[in-house]
DRENMI-89186 format. One line per 2 residues: for each residue z negated, x, y of C-alpha. Coordinates in Angstrom, 2 decimals. Each point is the difference from the previous one (the first is absolute). Layout:
BEGIN
Z/X/Y  ... $
// end
This chain:
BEGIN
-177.73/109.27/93.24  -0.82/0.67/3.93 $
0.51/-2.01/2.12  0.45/1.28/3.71 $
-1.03/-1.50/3.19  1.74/0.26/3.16 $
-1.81/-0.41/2.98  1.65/-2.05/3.02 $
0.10/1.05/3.26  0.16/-2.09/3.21 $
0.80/1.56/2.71  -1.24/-1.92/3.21 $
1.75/0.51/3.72  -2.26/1.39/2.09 $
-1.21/-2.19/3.66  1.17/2.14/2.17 $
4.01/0.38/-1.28  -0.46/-4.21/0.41 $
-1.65/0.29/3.39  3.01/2.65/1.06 $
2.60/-2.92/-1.35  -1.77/-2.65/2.17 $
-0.09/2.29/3.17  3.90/1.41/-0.02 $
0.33/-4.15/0.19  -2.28/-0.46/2.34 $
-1.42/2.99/1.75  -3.75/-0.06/1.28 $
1.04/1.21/3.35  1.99/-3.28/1.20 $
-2.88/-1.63/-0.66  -2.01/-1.54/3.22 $
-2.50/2.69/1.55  -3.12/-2.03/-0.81 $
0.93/-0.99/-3.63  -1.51/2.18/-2.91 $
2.89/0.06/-2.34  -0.44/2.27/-3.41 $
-2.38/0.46/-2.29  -3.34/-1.43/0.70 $
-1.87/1.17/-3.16  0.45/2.15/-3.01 $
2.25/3.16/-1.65  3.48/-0.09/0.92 $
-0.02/2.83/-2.92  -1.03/-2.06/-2.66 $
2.49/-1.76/-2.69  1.03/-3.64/0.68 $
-0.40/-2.35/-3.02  1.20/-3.33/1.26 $
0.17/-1.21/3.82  -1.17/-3.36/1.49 $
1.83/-0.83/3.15  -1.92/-2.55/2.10 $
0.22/-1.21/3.77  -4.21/-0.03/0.57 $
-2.37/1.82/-1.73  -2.93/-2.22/-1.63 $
-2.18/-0.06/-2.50  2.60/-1.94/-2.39 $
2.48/2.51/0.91  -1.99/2.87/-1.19 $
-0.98/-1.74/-3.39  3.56/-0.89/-1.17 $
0.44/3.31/0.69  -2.40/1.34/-2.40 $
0.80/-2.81/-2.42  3.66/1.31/0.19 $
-1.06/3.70/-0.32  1.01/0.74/3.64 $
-1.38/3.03/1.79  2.35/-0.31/3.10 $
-0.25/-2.79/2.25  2.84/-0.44/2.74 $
-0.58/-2.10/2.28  1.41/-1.13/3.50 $
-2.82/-0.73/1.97  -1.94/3.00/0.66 $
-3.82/-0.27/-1.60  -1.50/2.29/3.25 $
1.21/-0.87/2.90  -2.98/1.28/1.68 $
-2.32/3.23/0.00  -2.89/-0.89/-2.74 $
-3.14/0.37/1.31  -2.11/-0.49/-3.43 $
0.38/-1.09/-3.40  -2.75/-2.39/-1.09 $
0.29/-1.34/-2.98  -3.11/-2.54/-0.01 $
1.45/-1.66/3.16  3.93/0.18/0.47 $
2.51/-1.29/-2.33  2.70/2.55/0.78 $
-2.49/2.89/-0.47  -0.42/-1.54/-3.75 $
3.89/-0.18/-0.35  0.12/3.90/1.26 $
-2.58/0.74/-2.70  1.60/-1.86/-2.75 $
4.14/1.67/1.08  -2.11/3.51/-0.32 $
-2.22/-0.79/-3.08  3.41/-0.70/-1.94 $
2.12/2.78/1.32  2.84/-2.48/2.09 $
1.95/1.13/2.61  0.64/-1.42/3.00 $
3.13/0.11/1.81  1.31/-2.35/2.73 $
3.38/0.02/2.07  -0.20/-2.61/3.14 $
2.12/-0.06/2.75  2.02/3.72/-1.23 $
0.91/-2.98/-2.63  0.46/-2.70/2.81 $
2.29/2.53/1.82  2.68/1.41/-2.19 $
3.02/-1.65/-1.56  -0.23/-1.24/-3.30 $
-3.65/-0.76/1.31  -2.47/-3.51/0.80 $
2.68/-1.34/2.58  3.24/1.14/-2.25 $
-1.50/-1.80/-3.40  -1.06/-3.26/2.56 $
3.90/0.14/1.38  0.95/-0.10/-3.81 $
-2.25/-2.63/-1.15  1.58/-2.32/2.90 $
3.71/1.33/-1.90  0.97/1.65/3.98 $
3.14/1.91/0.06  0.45/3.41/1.77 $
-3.17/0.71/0.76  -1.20/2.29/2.54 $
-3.74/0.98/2.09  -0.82/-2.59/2.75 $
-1.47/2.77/1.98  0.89/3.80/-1.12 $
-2.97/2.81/0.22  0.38/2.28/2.94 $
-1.24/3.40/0.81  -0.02/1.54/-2.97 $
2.72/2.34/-0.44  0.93/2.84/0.86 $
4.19/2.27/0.57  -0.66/3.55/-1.12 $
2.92/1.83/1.02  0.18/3.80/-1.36 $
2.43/2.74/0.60  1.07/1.52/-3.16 $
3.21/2.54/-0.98  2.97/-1.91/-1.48 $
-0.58/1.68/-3.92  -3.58/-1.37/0.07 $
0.45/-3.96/1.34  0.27/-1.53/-3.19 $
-3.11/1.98/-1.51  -2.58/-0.55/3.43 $
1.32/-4.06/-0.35  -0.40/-0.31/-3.90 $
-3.60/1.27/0.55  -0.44/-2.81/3.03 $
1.40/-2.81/-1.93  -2.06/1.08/-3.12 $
-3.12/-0.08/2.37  1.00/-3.55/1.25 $
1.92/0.09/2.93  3.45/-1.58/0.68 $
-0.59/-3.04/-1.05  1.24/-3.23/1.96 $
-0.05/-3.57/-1.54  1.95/0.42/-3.09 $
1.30/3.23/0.73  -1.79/3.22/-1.14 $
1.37/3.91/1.03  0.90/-0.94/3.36 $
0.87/2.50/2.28  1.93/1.31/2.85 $
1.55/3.27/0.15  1.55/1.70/3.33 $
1.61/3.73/-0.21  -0.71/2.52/2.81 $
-0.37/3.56/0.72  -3.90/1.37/-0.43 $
-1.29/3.34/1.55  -2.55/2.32/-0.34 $
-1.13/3.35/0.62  -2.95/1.53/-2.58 $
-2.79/1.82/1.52  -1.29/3.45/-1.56 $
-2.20/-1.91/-1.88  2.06/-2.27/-1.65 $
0.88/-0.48/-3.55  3.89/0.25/0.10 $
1.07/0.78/-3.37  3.57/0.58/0.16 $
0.72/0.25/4.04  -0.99/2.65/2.03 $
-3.42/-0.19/2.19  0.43/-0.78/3.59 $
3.68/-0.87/-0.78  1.19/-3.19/2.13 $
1.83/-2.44/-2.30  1.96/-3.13/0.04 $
0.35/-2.23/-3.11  1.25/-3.18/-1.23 $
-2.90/-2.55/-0.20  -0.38/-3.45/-0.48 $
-2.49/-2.04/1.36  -0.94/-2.69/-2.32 $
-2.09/-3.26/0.92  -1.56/-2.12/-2.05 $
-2.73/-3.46/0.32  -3.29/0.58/-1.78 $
-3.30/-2.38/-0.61  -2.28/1.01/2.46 $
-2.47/0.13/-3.56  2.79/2.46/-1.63 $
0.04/2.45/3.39  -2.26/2.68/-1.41 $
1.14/-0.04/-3.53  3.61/0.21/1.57 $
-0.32/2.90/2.04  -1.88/2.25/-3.03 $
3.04/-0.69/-1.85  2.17/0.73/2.39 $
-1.45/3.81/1.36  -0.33/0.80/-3.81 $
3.80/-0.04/-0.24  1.26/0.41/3.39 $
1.04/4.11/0.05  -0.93/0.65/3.70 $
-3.23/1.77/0.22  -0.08/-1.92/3.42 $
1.09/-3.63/-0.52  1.37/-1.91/3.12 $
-0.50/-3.75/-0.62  -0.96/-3.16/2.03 $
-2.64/-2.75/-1.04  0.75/-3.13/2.59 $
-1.84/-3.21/-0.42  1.87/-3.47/-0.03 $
-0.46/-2.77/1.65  2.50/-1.56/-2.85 $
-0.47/-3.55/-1.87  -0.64/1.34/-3.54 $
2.57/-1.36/-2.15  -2.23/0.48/-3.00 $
-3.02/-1.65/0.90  -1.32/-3.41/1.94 $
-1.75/-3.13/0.18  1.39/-3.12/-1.19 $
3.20/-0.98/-1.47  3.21/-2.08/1.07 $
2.48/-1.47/-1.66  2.48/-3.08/-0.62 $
-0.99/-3.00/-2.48  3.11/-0.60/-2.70 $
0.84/-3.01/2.12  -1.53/-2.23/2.38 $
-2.44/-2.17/-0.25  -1.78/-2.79/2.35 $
-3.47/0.13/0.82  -1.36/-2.48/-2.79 $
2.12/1.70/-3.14  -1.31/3.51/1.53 $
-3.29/-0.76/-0.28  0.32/-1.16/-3.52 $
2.18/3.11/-1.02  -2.86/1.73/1.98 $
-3.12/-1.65/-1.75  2.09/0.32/-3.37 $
0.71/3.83/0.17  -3.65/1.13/1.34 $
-1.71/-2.57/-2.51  -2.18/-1.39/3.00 $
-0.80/-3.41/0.69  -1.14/0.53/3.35 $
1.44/1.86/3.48  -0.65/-0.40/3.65 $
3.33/0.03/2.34  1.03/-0.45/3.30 $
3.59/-1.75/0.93  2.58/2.32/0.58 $
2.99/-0.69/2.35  3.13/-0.23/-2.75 $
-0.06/-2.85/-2.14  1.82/2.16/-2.62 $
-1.71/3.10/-1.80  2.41/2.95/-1.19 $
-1.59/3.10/1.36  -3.77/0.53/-0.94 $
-2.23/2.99/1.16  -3.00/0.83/-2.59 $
-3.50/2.15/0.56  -2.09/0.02/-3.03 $
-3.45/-0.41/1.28  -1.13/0.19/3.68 $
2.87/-0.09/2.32  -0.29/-2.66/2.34 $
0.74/2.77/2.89  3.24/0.28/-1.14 $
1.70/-3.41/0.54  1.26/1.12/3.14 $
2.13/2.47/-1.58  0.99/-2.28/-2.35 $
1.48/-2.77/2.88  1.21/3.38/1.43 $
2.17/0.36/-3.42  1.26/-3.66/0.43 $
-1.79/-1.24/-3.00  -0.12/-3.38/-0.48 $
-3.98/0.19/-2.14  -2.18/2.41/-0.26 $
-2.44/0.16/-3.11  -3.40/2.25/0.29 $
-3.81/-0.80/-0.33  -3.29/-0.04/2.00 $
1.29/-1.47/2.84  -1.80/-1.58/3.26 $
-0.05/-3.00/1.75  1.31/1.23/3.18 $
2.97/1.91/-2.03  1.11/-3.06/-1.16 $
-0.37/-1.50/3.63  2.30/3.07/0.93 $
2.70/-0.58/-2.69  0.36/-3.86/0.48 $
3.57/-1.32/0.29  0.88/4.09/-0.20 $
0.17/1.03/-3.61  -1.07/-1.86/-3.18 $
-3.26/1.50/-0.42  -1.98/-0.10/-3.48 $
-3.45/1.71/-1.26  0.48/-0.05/-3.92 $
-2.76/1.36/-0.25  -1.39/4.17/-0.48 $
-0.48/0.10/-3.64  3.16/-2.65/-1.14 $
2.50/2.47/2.39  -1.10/3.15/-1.43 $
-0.45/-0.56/-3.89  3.22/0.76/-0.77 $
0.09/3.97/1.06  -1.96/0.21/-3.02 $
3.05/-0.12/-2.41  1.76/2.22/1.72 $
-3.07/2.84/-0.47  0.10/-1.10/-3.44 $
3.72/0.44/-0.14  -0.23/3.29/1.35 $
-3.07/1.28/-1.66  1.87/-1.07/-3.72 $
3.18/1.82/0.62  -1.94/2.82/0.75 $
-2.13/-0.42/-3.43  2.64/-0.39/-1.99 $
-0.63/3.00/-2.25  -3.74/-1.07/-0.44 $
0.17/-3.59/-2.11  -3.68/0.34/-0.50 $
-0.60/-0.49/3.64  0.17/-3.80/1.18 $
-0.04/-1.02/3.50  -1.23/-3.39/0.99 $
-0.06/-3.12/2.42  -3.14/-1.13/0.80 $
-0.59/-3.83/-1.97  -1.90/-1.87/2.49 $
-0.04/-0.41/3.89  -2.16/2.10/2.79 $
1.13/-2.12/2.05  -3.18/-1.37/2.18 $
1.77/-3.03/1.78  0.01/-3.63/-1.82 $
1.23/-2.52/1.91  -1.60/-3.24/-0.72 $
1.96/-2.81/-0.76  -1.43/-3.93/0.78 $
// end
């Protein structure tokens, strides 16, 4: 009797399908100018086994991830956030940690503040964790769009905007394929060189158009506009590309919202110190003795407490803030440093969220939370 043996096999997501995921979320381009968002070492062509999610990368970081078979590494902080000028491996402890991330074929990816800037991102999960209710940016992005408005005859509207919303554009908020649509008379005269297929050469004509105008990412711009001339039918396509000086709906800094119910100072703080799992926060007094509406930034964004007195908040919660802020804010706005690391933990379950939806045909690839801390402030306790 034979006996036949089947051989299994796993078929691993490649990096870069997950990196693609992570940046329709949250794009590279809204990310500030002097971050370095991305990958920051390794093959984005190479399978992905499991994932480790972290905040910091450390040297504990990079061995659970080998004792959890990880080759991808996501983490928020970047590791480079400055030009490398040598690696010595005798001498400096990160060159060692570069060394040992190559040595074992990990990859490196971090999202920062394109994470800290789009919904569902740092500031969204913080507003959560705190249970607010209709949540929205504290401050939107500005700057970054762009209304391409393109004249196209009435037979070929819906064909020139399928190809600009499949490229990206129309979207505002929750709203995708948004467009607006005026009829009018176009007119044209072909030279002797033109390629008229059907009208006559040097023939003046008159047709029904319809100009069409649509937002787009200023990131999507390019990709938009290939789309677009490969379907438009003009040989000569009239169109408009006008920047905006709109708030971007879709991306911002911070988060707003409204607590289930009120609550006074004393019971806030203990709701506060219960939810982030933090024994310790700095504040300043506010002005209202009640607390219902609560502005978040996950991380640094002491700069933005004006805007959040502007929004007639009654506390605003962020991290890394100085003395002369909270000399600024006195008697203003309830204003609380909870810390960089304890506001921004929690944007790691909603990677993970993401990232394990999008495995779900691959079982054999696990994505995990980092075990331990990199957080580097203890506060000592007498």
């Amino acid at each position: 009797m034979h006996f036949q043996i089947k051989e299994v096999h796993f078929f691993y997501m490649k990096c870069i399908e997950i990196i693609k995921n992570i940046e329709s979320w949250a794009p590279k381009e809204i990310a500030w100018q002097k971050d370095n968002v991305g990958l920051q070492i390794g093959d984005t062509d190479r399978q992905i086994k499991n994932i480790l999610l972290c905040l910091d990368i450390n040297e504990c970081v990079v061995e659970e991830a080998l004792i959890n078979k990880c080759n991808l590494i996501i983490s928020h902080h970047p590791f480079f956030f400055s030009p490398i000028k040598k690696i010595d491996i005798t001498n400096d402890h990160s060159a060692r940690l570069i060394q040992k991330i190559i040595k074992h074929d990990i990859i490196l990816y971090s999202a920062h503040t394109n994470l800290d800037y789009t919904k569902e991102g740092v500031s969204y999960q913080l507003a959560k964790r705190l249970e607010l209710q209709n949540i929205n940016f504290l401050v939107n992005l500005k700057t970054n769009q762009f209304k391409i408005s393109v004249f196209v005859p009435e037979d070929a509207c819906e064909k020139v905007a399928d190809a600009i919303f499949s490229a990206g554009g129309g979207v505002i908020g929750n709203y995708s394929r948004c467009s607006f649509r005026t009829k009018g008379k176009g007119t044209y005269k072909g030279s002797g060189k033109s390629r008229l297929a059907i009208e006559k050469k040097e023939e003046y004509k008159i047709v029904d158009e319809v100009k069409l105008e649509i937002m787009v990412d200023r990131w999507k711009l390019n990709t938009v506009l290939s789309e677009l001339k490969k379907v438009h039918p003009y040989e000569e396509i009239a169109y408009d590309v006008v920047p905006l000086d709109n708030q971007n709906v879709n991306y911002g800094i911070g988060a707003v919202g409204y607590l289930p119910k009120d609550y006074n100072q004393k019971d806030f703080f203990s709701f506060l110190a219960d939810k982030l799992t933090v024994k310790n926060f700095r504040y300043t007094n506010g002005k209202n003795k009640m607390i219902r509406k609560v502005a978040v930034c996950g991380g640094s964004g002491s700069e933005y407490f004006q805007d959040a007195i502007s929004n007639n908040c009654d506390a605003y919660i962020t991290a890394d803030i100085k003395y002369h802020t909270f000399q600024d804010a006195e008697n203003e706005i309830l204003l609380i440093d909870a810390g960089h690391y304890e506001t921004e933990i929690f944007s790691l379950n909603e990677i993970k969220k993401r990232i394990t939806l999008q495995l779900n045909q691959h079982k054999t690839t696990k994505v995990y939370l980092y075990s331990g801390s990199t957080n580097p402030v203890i506060f000592y306790n007498n």
